[in-house]
C-alpha positions as CSV (number, residue, x, y, z in Angstrom):
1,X,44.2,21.9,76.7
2,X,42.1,24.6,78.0
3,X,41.5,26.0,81.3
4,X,38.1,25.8,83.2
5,X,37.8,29.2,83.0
6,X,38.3,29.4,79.3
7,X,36.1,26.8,78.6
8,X,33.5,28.6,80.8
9,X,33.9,31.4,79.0
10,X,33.0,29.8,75.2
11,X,30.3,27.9,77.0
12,X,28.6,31.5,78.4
13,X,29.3,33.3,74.6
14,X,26.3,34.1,72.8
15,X,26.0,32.6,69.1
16,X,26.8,36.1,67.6
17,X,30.1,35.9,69.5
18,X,31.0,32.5,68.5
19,X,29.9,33.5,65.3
20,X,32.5,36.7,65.7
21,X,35.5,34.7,66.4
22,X,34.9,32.0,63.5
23,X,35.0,34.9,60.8
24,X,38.0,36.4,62.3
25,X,40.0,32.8,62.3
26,X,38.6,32.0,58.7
27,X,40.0,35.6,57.6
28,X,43.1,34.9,59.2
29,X,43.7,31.6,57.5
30,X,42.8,32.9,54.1
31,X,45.1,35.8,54.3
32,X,47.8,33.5,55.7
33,X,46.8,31.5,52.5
34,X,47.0,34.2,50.1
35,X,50.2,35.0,51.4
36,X,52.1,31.5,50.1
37,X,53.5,31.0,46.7
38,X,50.9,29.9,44.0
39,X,52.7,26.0,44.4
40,X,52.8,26.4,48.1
41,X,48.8,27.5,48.2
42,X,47.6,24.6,45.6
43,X,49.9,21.8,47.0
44,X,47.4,22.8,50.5
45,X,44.1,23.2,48.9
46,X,44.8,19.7,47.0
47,X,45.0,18.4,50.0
48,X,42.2,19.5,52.0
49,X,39.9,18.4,49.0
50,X,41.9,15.1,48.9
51,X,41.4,15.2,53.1
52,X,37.7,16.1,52.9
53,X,37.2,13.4,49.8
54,X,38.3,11.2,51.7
55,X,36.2,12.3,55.0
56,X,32.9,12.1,52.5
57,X,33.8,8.3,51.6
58,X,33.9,7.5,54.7
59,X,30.7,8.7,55.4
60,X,29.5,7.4,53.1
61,X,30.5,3.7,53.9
62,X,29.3,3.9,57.4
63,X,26.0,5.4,55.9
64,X,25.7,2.1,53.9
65,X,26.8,0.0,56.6
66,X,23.9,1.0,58.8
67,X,21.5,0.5,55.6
């Protein structure tokens, strides 16, 4: 969990900053994914689609629900 302080200190960042630190996490993560085997990198992607499917459906349901 994060301290006050640190959560002060996202809450005070401008959008451009925010912004600044998402890009540098997303090009982190895709280097780290580069950096697996072929298997390795498609076994993960597989499942995030499978995990973001999934994520959509159930959406979707609760969408239909409240029709």
């Amino acid at each position: 969990m994060m301290s006050d302080a640190q959560l002060e200190l996202y809450r005070r960042m401008t959008i451009e900053e925010r912004w600044r630190i998402t890009e540098e996490l997303m090009t982190l993560a895709w280097r780290s994914l580069q950096d697996l085997s072929y298997e390795d990198r498609e076994r993960r992607l597989q499942l995030a689609r499978r995990e973001h499917e999934e994520g959509n459906q159930a959406l979707l349901r609760a969408l239909r629900e409240r029709a």
